[in-house]
C-alpha positions in Angstrom: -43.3 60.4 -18.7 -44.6 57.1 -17.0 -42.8 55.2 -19.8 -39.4 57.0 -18.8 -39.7 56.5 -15.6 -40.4 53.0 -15.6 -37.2 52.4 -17.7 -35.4 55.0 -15.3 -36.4 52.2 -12.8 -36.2 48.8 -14.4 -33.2 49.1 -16.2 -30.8 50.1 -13.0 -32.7 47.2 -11.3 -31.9 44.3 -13.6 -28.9 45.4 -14.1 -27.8 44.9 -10.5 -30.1 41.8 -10.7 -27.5 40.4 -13.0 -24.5 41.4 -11.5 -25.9 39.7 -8.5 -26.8 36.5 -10.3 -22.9 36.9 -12.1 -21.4 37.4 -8.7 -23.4 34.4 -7.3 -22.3 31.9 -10.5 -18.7 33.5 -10.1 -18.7 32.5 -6.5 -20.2 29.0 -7.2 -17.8 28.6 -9.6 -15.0 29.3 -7.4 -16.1 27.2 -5.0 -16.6 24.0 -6.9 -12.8 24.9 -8.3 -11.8 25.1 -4.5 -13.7 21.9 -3.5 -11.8 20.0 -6.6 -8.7 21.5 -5.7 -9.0 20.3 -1.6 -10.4 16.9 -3.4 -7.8 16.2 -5.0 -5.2 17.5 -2.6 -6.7 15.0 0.0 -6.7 12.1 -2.7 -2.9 12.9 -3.2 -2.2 13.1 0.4 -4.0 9.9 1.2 -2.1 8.4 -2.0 1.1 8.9 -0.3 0.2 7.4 2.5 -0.4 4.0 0.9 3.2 5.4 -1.0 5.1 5.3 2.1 3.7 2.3 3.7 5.3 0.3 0.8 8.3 1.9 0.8 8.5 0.8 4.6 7.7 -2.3 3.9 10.6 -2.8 1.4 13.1 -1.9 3.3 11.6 -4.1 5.9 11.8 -7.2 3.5 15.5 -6.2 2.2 16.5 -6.4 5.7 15.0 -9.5 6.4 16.1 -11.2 3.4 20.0 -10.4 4.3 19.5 -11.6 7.6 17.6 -15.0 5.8 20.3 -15.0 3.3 23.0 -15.0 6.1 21.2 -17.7 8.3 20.6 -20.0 5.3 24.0 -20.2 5.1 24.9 -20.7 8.4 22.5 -23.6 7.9 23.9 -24.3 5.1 27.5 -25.1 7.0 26.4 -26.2 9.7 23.3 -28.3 9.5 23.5 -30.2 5.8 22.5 -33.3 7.1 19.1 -32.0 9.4 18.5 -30.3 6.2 18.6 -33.0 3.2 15.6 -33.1 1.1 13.9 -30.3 2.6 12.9 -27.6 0.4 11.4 -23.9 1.1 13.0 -21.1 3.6 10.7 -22.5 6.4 11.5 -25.8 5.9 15.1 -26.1 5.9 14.7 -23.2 8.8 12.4 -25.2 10.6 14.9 -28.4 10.4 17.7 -27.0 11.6 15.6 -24.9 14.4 16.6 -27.1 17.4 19.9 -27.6 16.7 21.0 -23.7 16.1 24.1 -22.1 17.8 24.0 -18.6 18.9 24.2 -16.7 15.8 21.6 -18.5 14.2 19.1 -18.0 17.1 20.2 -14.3 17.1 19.1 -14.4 13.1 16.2 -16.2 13.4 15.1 -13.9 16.1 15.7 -10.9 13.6 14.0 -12.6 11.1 11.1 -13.5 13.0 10.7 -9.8 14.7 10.3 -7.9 11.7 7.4 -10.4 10.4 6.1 -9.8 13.8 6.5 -6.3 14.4 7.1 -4.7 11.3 5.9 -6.3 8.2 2.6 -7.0 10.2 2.2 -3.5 11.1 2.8 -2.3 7.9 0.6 -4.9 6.1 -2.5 -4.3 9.1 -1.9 -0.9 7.8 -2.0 -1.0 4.2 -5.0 -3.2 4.5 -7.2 -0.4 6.3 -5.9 2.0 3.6 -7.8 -0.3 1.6 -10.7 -0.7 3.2 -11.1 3.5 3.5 -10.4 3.7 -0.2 -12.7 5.0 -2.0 -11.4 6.2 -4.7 -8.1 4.2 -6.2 -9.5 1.0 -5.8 -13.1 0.6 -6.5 -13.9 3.7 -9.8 -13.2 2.6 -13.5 -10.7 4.8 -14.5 -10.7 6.1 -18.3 -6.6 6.6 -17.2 -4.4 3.4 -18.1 -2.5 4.4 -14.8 -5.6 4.8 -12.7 -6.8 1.6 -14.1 -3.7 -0.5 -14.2 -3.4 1.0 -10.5 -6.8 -0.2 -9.1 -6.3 -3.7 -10.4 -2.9 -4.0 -8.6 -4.6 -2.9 -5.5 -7.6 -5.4 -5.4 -4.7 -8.1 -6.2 -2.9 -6.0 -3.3 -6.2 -6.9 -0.6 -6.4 -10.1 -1.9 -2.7 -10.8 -1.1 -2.8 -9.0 2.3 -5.9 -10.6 3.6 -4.0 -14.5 2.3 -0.9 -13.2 4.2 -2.8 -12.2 7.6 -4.9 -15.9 7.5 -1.7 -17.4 7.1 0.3 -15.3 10.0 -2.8 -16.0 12.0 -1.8 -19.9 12.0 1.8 -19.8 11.4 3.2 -17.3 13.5 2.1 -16.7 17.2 2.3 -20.7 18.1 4.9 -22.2 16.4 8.5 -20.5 17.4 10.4 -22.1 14.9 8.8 -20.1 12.1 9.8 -16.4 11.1 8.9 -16.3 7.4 5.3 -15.6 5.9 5.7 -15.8 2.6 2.8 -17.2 0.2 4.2 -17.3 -3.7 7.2 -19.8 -2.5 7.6 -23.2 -2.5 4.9 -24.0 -0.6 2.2 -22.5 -3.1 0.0 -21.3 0.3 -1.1 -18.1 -1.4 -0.8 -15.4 -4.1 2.4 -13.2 -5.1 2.4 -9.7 -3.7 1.8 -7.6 -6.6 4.9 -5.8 -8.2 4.7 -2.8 -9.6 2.2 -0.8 -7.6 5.1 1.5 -6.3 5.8 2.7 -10.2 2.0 3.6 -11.0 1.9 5.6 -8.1 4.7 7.5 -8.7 3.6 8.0 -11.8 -0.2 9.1 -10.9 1.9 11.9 -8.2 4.3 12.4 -11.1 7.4 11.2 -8.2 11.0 11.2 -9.5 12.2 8.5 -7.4 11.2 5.0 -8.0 11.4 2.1 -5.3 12.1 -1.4 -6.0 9.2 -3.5 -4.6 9.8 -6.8 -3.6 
């Protein structure tokens, strides 16, 4: 009878002792899948920040390279003898600077204003995506993607952080510059590196590809 009873008693009770340890594991379970989910939600987010910043900035550099186009030959016409031997954007720019008419101050001006106030922007912005990243940049990757992806943005820091030193000296005083560019000429830095815009469509599995300059 005290046998029976005992079983009467400890079999109910485990019982609901393990459907209380199952509904415990279920819920941790469902909660690390939610955590990985909102982890990787807020990687992709973040992701398409860096995404749209570039995008930005390439339309930013198309414009300004019509507008250097169009001024370069303006110079072209115009200035051929201030310009002889001189070699580089800057440099023929810089020739001709005191001697422009109208339209090629109102050019140069473009030009300058969106290394000033757009490209700058955009590339103070993209460098304090970098510096949050933790993620993209700094892991190994097993993925080629990943991998191919975090090289191009350490190259990407690299670049930015050359581009700001050189703004820092080349810009603000001298008025007859509008151009940073560091993989011309001149040799005064690394290239920006291509390509980075393709990985990360392919790591958010984007349609739509953008040409980076």
């Amino acid at each position: 009878m005290e046998n029976a009873a005992a079983n009467n008693w400890f079999w109910p009770a485990m019982l609901t002792a393990a459907i209380a340890a199952a509904g415990y594991i279920a819920k941790l379970l469902i909660d690390t899948i939610k955590n990985i989910r909102a982890e990787k939600r807020e990687r992709r987010t973040h992701l398409l920040e860096l995404y749209a910043l570039l995008r930005a900035g390439n339309v930013a550099f198309n414009v300004q390279k019509e507008n250097r186009t169009r001024l370069m030959e303006l110079i072209n016409v115009h200035h051929a003898d201030l310009i002889k031997g001189k070699v580089g954007f800057e440099e023929i720019m810089e020739a001709a600077y005191n001697s422009f008419g109208d339209k090629e101050k109102e050019l140069h001006t473009i030009i300058r204003a969106i290394t000033v106030h757009t490209i700058c922007s955009l590339n103070a912005a993209m460098l304090e995506w970098l510096k949050k990243d933790t993620y993209y940049k700094s892991h190994k990757h097993n993925n080629n993607n990943l991998s191919r992806l975090s090289q191009s943005l350490m190259a990407l820091e690299a670049h930015l952080y050359l581009w700001n030193a050189k703004y820092a000296i080349w810009i603000p005083k001298h008025p007859a510059h509008a151009l940073v560019y560091l993989a011309d000429e001149q040799k005064h830095g690394v290239v920006f590196p291509k390509g980075i815009d393709i990985l990360i469509e392919k790591e958010l599995n984007l349609k739509t590809q953008l040409e980076t300059a």
